[in-house]
N, C-alpha and C positions, 0 to 999 in steps of 0.2 A: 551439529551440522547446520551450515547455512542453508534458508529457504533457495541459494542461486544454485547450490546441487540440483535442487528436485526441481527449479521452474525459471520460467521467464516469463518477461511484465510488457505491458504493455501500457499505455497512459494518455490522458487525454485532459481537456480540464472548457471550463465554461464559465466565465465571470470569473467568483473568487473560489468556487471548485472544483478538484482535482478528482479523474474517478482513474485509479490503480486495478487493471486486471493482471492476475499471478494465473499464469498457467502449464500445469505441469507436464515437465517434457513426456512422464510416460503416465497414463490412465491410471497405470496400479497405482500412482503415488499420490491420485485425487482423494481420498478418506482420511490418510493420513495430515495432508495438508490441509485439508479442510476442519480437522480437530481440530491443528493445533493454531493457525491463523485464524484470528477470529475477530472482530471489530474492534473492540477492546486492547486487544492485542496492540492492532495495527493501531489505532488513537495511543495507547501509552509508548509505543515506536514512538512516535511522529508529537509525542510529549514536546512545548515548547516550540509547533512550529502550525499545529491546525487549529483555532480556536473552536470549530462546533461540530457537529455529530458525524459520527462514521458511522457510516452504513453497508451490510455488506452484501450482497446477494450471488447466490451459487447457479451456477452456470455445470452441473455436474456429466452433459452429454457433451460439454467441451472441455473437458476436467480443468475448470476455469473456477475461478472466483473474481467479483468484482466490486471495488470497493469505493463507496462515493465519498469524499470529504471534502465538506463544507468548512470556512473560512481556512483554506490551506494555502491561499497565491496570496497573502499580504493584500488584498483589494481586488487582484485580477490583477492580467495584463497588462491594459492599458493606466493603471495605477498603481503597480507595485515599483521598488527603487532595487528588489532583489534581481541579481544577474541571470536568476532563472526564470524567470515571470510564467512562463509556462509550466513549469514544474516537470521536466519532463526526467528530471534526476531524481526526483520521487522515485519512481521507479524502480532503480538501478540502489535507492536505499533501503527500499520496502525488502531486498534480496538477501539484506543484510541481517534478514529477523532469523535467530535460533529456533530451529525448530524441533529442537529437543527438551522444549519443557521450561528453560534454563528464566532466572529472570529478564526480563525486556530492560532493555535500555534504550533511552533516547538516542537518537542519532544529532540531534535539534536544542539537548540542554537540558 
């Protein structure tokens, strides 16, 4: 099962990092999404396209998670040559994580 069954994203980003919140459409389904997304996770997703650390921090009275990744915009905004500079399709890929366990695969290479 795709993470975009259980949730929807929200995105933002600042200089060259991107912070990804997953939040699930119903509360019951915050535990289980919270197991299985986890920093790691989301860094070997995002394999080949974040250079430095993800971080993730739960938000569990808004069955939210929120996840900061550092070197993920190419430079930033004002410095990246990619079509997205803001990253805001991050998002809309982070939806694409299994969340059944399965192995991760990059979306990025």
């Amino acid at each position: 099962m795709r993470l975009r069954e259980l949730a929807h994203s929200r995105t933002g980003d600042k200089g060259d990092t991107s912070n990804i919140s997953v939040i699930a459409f119903d509360p019951a389904d915050f535990d289980m999404i919270a197991r299985e997304v986890t920093a790691e996770r989301v860094r070997e997703h995002f394999r080949g396209l974040v250079t430095g650390e993800v971080v993730r921090y739960e938000l569990p009275q808004l069955g939210a998670l929120n996840f900061v990744m550092r070197g993920a915009l190419r430079g930033g905004v004002t410095r990246s040559l990619a079509l997205d500079a803001h990253g805001k399709c991050l998002g809309s890929a982070i939806l694409d994580l299994d969340v059944e366990g399965s192995t991760v695969r990059s979306a990025f290479g």
